[in-house]
C-alpha positions, 0 to 999 in steps of 0.5 A: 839520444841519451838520459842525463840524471841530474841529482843531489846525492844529499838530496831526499828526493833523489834518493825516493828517485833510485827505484824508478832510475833502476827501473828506466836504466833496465828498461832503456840498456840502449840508452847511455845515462850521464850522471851530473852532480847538483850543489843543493848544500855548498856555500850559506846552506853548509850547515847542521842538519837541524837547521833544515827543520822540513827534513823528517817530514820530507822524508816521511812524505817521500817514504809514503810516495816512493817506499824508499828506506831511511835507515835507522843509521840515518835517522841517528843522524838526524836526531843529533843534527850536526851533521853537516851535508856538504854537496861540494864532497858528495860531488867529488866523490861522484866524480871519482866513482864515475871516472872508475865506472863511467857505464856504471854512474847511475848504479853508483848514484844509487849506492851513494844515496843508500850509504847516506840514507840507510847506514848513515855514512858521510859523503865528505868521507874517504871511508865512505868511498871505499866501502862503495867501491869496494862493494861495487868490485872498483878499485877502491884505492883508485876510487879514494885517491880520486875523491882526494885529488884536485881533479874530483874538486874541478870535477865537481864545479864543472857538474854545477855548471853544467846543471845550471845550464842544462836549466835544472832548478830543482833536484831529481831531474831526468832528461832526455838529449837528443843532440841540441834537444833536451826535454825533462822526463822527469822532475822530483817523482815519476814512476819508470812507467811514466817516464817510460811513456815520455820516452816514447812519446820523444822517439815518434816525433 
């Protein structure tokens, strides 16, 4: 068996999800954790941020559930409104940090929603990635040239896919594979206790 987290890393939700997923990844070491990468903002949906007028209250909410932090850096961002989440970048550089660190991928998720959501950096951004791989002890200029190269873009459109066609329709989801078995453990908020429970239930089927 294995943990396939498939999430967003502009997504708010997600980022309410990192605690439980740090939680359940100390709690399961046995079990590997493939991270796939959701296109919540690509196509018509790549625009300012304004245009989400839901986004402060979802946060409020997802702050109260979960105790996530929402930076002040971030909360600057929202206040202008045009920045832009571009899902597509934030997969790439997803794709590059976990071609660095594929044991690592579920911490590196986390770190990449933290540099959005707390210090307010754009995931379209190569200095973005160099902080987060430097911080993490990557090579930095590894992990940068990456996010640049045409692998990371193939990368990316090769994890929408794939979360399409694990069934997943909204972001965070937490599965759990078991060769052609795959069951959701999670889907937007659950406690590392709740999916802990889940997991057991799974292993004595």
């Amino acid at each position: 068996m294995k943990l396939v987290y498939v999430f967003d890393a502009y997504c708010g939700w997600s980022h309410g999800f990192s605690g439980t997923l740090n939680e359940v990844v100390s709690l399961h070491p046995e079990l590997p954790v493939e991270v796939v990468s959701g296109g919540l903002f690509t196509g018509s949906r790549r625009v300012p941020i304004r245009e989400f007028g839901y986004v402060q209250d979802a946060n409020a909410k997802i702050a109260e559930l979960t105790g996530a932090e929402f930076g002040e850096a971030y909360e600057r961002l929202i206040a202008d409104g045009s920045f832009v989440m571009d899902s597509e970048a934030a997969a790439r550089g997803v794709a590059a940090l976990r071609q660095a660190a594929p044991t690592r991928a579920a911490e590196l998720a986390v770190a990449l929603q933290q540099a959005f959501y707390v210090d307010g950096l754009s995931l379209s951004d190569s200095v973005t990635y160099r902080k987060v791989a430097e911080e993490a002890g990557l090579d930095a200029d590894a992990v940068v040239a990456a996010f640049e190269g045409s692998e990371a873009r193939v990368a990316a459109g090769a994890d929408f896919h794939r979360s399409a066609s694990l069934g997943v329709t909204g972001f965070p989801t937490l599965l759990a594979v078991d060769g052609d078995s795959v069951t959701p453990v999670a889907h937007g908020h659950a406690t590392a206790e709740e999916v802990d429970r889940r997991l057991a239930t799974l292993r004595t089927r």
